[in-house]
N, C-alpha and C positions, 0 to 999 in steps of 0.2 A: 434154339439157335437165334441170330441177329437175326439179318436178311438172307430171307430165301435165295434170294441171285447175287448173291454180294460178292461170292468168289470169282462170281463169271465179272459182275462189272468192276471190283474194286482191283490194282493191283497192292501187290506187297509194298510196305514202308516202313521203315525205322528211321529211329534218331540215327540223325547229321551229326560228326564229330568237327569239333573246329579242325584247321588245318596242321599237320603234325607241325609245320613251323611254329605255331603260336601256343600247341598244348605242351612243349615240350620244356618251355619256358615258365613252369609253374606246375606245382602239384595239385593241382585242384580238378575234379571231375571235368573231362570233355564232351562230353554227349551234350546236344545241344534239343533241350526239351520238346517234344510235339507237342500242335495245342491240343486242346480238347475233342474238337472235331475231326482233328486227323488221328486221334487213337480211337474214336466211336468206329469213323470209317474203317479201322484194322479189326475191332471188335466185330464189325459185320460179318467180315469175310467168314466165319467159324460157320464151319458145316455143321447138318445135322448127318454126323456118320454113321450112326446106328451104334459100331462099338469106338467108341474115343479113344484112342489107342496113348493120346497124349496124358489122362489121367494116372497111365502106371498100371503094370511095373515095367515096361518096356521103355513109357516116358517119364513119368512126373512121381519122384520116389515120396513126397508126402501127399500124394494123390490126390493134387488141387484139383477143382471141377471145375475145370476150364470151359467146358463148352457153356455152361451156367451162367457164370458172372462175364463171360464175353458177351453174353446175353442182356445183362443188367447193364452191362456199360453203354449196349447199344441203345439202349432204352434209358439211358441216364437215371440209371437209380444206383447211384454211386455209394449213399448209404449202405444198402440191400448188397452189392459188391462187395464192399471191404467186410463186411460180415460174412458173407460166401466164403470171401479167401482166406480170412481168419480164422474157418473152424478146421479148416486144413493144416497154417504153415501160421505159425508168430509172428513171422518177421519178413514179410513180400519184398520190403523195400531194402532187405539185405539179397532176396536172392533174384530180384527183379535189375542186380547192378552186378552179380557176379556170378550167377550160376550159368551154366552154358549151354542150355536151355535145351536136357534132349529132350522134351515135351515135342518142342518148332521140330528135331530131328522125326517123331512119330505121331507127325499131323498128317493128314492126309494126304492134302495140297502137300506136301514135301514131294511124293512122287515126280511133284512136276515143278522141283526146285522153288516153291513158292507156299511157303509155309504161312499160317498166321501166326502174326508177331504178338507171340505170347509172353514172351516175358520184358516186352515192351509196356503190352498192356497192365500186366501186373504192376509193372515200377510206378505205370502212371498211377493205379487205382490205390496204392499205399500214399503214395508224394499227395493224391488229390483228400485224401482219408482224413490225414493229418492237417492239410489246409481248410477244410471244413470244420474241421473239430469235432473230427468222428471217432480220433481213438482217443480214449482216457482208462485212465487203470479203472478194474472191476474187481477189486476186494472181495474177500469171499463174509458173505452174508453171515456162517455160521462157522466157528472154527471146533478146527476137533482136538486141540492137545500133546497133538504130537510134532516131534522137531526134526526136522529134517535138512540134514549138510549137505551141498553143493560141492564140491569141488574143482574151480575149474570155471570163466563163465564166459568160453567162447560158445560159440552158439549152440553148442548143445546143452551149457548149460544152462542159457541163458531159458530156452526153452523150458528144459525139464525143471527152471524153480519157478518159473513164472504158471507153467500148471499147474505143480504142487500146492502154488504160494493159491491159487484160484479154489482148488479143492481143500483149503480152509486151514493147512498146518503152516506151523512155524518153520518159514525157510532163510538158511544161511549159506549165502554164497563167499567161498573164501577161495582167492585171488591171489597167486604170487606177486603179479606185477602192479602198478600205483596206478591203475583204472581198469577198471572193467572190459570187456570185450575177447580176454584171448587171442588166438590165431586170426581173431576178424578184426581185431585192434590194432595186432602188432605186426600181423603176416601180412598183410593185402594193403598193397601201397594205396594212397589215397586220393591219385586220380582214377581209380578202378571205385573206390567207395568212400568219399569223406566222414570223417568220424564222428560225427555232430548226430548221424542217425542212431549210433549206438546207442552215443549219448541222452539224446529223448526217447529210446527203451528203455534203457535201466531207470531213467526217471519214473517210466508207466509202473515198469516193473516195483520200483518200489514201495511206489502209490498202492500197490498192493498188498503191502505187509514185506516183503523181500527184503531181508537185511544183506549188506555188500558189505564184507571185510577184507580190503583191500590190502595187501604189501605182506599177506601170509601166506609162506611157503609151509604147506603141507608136510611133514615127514624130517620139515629143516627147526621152522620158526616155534609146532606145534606135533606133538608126537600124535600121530593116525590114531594108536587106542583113546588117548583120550578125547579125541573128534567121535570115533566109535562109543566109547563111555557115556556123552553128554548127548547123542543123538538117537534117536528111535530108526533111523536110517542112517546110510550114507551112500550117495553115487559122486562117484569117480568120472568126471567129463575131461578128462587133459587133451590138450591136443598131441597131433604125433608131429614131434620136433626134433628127433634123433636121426641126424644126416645119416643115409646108406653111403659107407666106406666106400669108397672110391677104389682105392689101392690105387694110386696113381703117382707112381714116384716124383717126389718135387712138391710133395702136398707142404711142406715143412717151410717152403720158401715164404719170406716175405711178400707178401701179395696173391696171395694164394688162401682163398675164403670159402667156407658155406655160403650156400645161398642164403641162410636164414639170417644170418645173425647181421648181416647186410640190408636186409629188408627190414629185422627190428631196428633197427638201427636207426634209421631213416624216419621209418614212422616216429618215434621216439620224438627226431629231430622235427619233424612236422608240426609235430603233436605238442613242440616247445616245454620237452620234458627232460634230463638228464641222459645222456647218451649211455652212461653207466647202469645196467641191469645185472640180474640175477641171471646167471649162465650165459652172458652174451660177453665177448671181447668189449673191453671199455676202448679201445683205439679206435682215432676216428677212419671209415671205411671211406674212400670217397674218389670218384673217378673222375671229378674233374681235369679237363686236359691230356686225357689216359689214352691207352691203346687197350680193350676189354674183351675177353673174350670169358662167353657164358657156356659151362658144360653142362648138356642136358635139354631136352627138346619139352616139356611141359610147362605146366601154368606160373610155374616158382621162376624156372628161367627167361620165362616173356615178362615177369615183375622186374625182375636182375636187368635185362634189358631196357623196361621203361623210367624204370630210375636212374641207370646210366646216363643215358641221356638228357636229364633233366636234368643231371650234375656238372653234366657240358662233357660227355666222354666225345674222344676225338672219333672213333672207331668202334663200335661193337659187332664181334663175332659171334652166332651161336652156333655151337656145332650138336649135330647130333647123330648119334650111332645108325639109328633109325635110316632105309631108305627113304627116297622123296615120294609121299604117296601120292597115289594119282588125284590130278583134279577134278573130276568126278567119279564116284562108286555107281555101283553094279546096284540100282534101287531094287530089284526085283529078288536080288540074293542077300540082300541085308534088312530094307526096310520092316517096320520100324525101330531098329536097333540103331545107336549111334555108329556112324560110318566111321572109317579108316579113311581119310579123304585130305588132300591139301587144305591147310586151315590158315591162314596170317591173321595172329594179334593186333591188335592196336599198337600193339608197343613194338614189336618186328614191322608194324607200315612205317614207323617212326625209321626207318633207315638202317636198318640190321641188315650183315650179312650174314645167311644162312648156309650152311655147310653140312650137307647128307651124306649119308656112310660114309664118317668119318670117324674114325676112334681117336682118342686123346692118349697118347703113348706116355708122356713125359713132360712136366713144368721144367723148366730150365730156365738158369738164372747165372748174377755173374754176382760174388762177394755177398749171397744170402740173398738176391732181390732177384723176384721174378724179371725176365727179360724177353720172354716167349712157352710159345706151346707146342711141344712136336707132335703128330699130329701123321696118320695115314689113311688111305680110302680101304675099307672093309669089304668081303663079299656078301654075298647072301648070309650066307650061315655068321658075318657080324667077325670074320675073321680075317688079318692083316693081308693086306696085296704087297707083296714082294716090292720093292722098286719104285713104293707111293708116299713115300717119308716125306714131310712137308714142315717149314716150323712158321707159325704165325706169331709175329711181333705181339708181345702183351705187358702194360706196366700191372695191369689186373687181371686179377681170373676168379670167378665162383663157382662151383660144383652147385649143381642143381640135379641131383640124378633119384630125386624120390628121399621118403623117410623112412626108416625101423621100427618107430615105437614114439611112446610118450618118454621124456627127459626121466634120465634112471636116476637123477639124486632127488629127493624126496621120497616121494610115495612107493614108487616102486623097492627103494634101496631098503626100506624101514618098513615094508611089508612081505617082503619076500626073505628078510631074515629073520623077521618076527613072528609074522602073522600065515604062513603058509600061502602066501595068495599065488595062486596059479596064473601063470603066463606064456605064449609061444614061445618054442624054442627054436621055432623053426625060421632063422634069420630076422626075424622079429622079437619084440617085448610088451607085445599087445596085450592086456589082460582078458583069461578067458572067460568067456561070458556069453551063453545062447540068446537067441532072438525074441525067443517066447517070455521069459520074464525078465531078462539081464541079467540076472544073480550070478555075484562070483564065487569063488570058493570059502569066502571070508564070511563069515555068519555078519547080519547086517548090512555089505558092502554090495553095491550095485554098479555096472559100468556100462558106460553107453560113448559113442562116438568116433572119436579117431583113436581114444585110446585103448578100444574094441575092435572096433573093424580095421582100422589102419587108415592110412591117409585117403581123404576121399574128399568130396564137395559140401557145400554148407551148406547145403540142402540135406543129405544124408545126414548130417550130424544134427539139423534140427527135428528131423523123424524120429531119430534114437531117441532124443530129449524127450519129445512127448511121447515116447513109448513108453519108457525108463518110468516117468513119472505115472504114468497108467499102471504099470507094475507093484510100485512105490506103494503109490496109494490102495490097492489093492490087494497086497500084503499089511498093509497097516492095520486097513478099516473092513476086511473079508468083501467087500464090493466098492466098483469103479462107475462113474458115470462121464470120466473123462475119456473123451475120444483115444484112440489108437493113432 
């Protein structure tokens, strides 16, 4: 542990956000850095709990050892840290800016609403890693012969090649879109994470052997058996991009979007790239001036909401079906599980109106063009109140209500007509795949991520990576010395 008494003397702190007047006005990350001395101080505070609850599986799903390198930071051995966190998680500085940290939810100090700022301290010990010039690719020493395809390289797969690529074989990551990253590239706007970090990963990563073949669609560009053919392996990382159906009559109207293809979109535009992609509407998406309202109460529609805004939208609504949960939970009936508990974004502080049990009836429009959202208050059971009909003004609107699966044209279409590959039927199109090795029903094909478990955090999807590849490799070569 830090310091013995540091919970008693230190209090809780995290990074200061600029003012939403001035973040709103630009896409670039708002967190405003702690120095060094005030992350050592948050380091301290880390008890000695006897059992860490924050490690997992309750908190921290690739079971950093937080109380260790909160340890190291308090003793400034910042080296000895970023190697701590590294033999856990690839990529701190992706889930130190977007993971939502139920670690802090199953710390102890939570009991008493005052968690240690762990994934504060994590972001700092990656951000400070790289300004010393602690991470550099680690090539593997001796290679074995064997080739191994990637599919896919948001961060699951970014992980499972960068192990592979470490445990000594030929690895190829192939990429539909014209840069690397995935759902962490194209999904997650980038005042939430600037893209520059990806970018000096796949640099490391390549530094280690890691070949990127960028602008190939799998199943479209390049038929799956002959990926299967030319490789001794294959895992399958797609992300889950296939909107849950709404049924929401008026979907058809002009102004009436997914969330996703709105957030690629964006990033796209950020990123100073062609607004035009593979499965995304080429028209430009854009709320300047608008009246917005966002359907759906999670992470996808607090992104819908912070780029609204940053488009100059007049008005943003979020509605969500969901009652309004309370602002504090019951610690003693939940802890360390993450709570049900009122939560405001960054992007809903930015000026959102929010609307609880409310169902979305009907888009309405006049001559094809959205013009509002009718709209009634729900009971418990999430069913209409008689006499609560309401309609809010809207020139925009985005369904954010969750995903189904990974995108069915490619891999999925070209393997489930071909190749026998098994997948849920059960309102999903996840490929099936157990935990214990990944293996799908496809001789060679291995799956790990969202396009496995379904839509989840990026932290979850970079667990699967390095599991996947533990698997991988251990089918390959009859023994692994790569972590789990």
């Amino acid at each position: 542990m830090g310091k013995v008494t540091g919970f008693l003397e230190i209090d809780r702190q995290v990074a200061k956000y600029q003012p939403a007047s001035d973040r709103i006005r630009h896409f670039r990350e708002f967190a405003i850095p702690m120095s060094d001395a005030e992350v050592t101080k948050q380091a301290a505070r880390c008890m000695d709990c006897g059992i860490p609850y924050c490690h997992g599986p309750t908190g921290c799903p690739v079971h950093n050892q937080i109380p260790d390198w909160n340890d190291l930071v308090y003793n400034n051995k910042w080296e000895e840290a970023i190697r701590n966190l590294h033999s856990t998680n690839n990529f701190p500085e992706f889930t130190g800016r977007v993971c939502p940290a139920p670690c802090e939810e199953a710390c102890t100090l939570n009991l008493e609403d005052a968690p240690v700022a762990i994934k504060t301290v994590e972001q700092a010990i990656a951000d400070k890693a790289y300004e010393l010039g602690f991470i550099a690719p680690q090539p593997a020493t001796v290679k074995t012969g064997k080739r191994v395809a990637v599919i896919g390289s948001g961060p699951a797969g970014l992980a499972a090649a960068q192990q592979l690529g470490r445990a000594g074989h030929e690895v190829h990551v192939f990429e539909r879109e014209s840069k690397p990253g995935g759902l962490l590239r194209y999904g997650i706007p980038d005042f939430k994470m600037e893209k520059n970090f990806i970018d000096r990963r796949v640099e490391q990563i390549t530094g280690e052997g890691v070949t990127f073949h960028c602008g190939v669609n799998i199943g479209v560009d390049m038929p799956m058996q002959q990926l299967l053919d030319a490789h001794d392996a294959v895992v399958y990382c797609g992300g889950s991009e296939t909107p849950r159906p709404a049924g929401i009559p008026g979907v058809d109207l002009h102004g009436v979007y997914d969330a996703m293809p709105y957030l690629v979109q964006q990033n796209r535009r950020v990123g100073r790239e062609n607004i035009d992609s593979v499965g995304w509407p080429s028209e430009p998406i854009l709320a300047g001036a608008k009246h917005v309202v966002v359907v759906g109460g999670g992470d996808t529609a607090s992104d819908c909401v912070g780029t609204a805004f940053r488009q100059g939208a007049v008005k943003v609504t979020q509605l969500d079906i969901r009652p309004m949960p309370p602002e504090k939970e019951d610690k003693l009936a939940v802890w360390p599980f993450w709570a049900t508990k009122m939560r405001t974004s960054s992007s809903q502080a930015e000026g959102a109106n929010r609307e609880f049990q409310v169902a979305t009836l009907e888009f309405v429009g006049e001559d094809g063009q959205l013009t509002g959202v009718r709209c009634c208050q729900v009971d418990e059971r999430r069913k209409p109140i008689a006499g609560t009909d309401f309609i809010i003004k809207a020139d925009l609107a985005f369904i954010a209500i969750g995903f189904s699966g990974p995108a069915k044209e490619g891999v999925l279409t070209e393997m489930e007509g071909k190749l026998a590959l098994n997948v849920d039927r059960r309102g999903s199109t996840n490929v099936i795949a157990n935990e214990r090795d990944y293996k799908t029903s496809v001789d060679k094909l291995w799956a790990a991520g969202d396009v496995r478990r379904g839509q989840s955090l990026v932290v979850w999807a970079i667990r699967e990576g390095r599991q996947v590849a533990r698997a991988i490799d251990e089918a390959l070569m009859g023994a692994t010395v790569l972590p789990a």
